[in-house]
N, C-alpha and C positions, 0 to 999 in steps of 0.2 A: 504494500500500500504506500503511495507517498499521497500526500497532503501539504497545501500550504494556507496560511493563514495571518493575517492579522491580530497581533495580541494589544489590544487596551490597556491601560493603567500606569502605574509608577514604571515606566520602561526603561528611558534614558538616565544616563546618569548614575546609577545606582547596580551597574554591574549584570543588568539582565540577560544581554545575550550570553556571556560567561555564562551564567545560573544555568541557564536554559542549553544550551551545549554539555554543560557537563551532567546535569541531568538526564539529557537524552542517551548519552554514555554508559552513565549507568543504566539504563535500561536496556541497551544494545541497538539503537538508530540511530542511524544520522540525521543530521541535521545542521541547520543553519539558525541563520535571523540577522536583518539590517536595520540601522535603525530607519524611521522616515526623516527625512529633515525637514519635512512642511509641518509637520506634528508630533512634538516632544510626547505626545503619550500613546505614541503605537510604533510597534517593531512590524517588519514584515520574517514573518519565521515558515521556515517549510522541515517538515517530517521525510523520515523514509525508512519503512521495516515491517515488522510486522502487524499486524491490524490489532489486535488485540495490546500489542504496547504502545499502541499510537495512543490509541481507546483513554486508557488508565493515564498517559503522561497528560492527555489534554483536561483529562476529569482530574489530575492533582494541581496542574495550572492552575486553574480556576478556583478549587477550594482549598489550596493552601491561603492560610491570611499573609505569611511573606514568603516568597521564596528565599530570602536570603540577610543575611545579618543587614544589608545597607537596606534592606525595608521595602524591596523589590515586590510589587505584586500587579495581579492581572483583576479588571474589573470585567471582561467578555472579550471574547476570542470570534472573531469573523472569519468563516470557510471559505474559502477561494475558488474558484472554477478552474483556475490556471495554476498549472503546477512552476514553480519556481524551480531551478536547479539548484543542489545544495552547493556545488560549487561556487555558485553567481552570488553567496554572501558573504558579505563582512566578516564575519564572525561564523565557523562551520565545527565540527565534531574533529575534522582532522588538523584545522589551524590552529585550536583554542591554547595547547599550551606553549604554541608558540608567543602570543600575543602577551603584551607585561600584564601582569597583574599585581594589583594590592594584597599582601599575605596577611592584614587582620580583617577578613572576611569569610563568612561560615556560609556554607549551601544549604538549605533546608530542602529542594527539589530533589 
């Protein structure tokens, strides 16, 4: 299954694509997410694996209250018609520990 979508909420800023990359890690898909630059509260993110851990990672999106120590969360997730390539992001499952990260931050996803 791949999927891509739209995530709402505290997105930029606060380390979401990381969250959400190594989230999808631990569950075994890849994945991406960029941010929008016309709107600080929506990433564009795309899935790819199996259907049932697409399923669970977009149902804990959504009802985790933060995904992550900097207060990271999602208020609704829009479905896409078009599939995005995980490549074609920012931020993907295979770049992420390339990219600098801040070390006093915790994952909750």
């Amino acid at each position: 299954m791949k999927v891509s979508f739209y995530v709402y909420g505290r997105v930029q800023a606060v380390m979401f694509r990381k969250t959400f990359c190594y989230g999808a890690i631990a569950r075994k898909l890849e994945a991406g997410a960029t941010n929008d630059r016309s709107n600080k509260e929506r990433v564009l993110c795309s899935v790819a694996g199996d259907r049932d851990n697409i399923e669970l990672f977009l149902d804990e999106l959504q009802s985790l209250a933060t995904l992550n120590s900097w207060g990271a969360s999602v208020t609704n997730i829009e479905m896409l018609d078009v599939f995005t390539e995980v490549s074609r992001h920012e931020i993907t499952t295979l770049n992420v520990d390339h990219k600098p990260r801040t070390q006093d931050i915790e994952f909750f996803l």
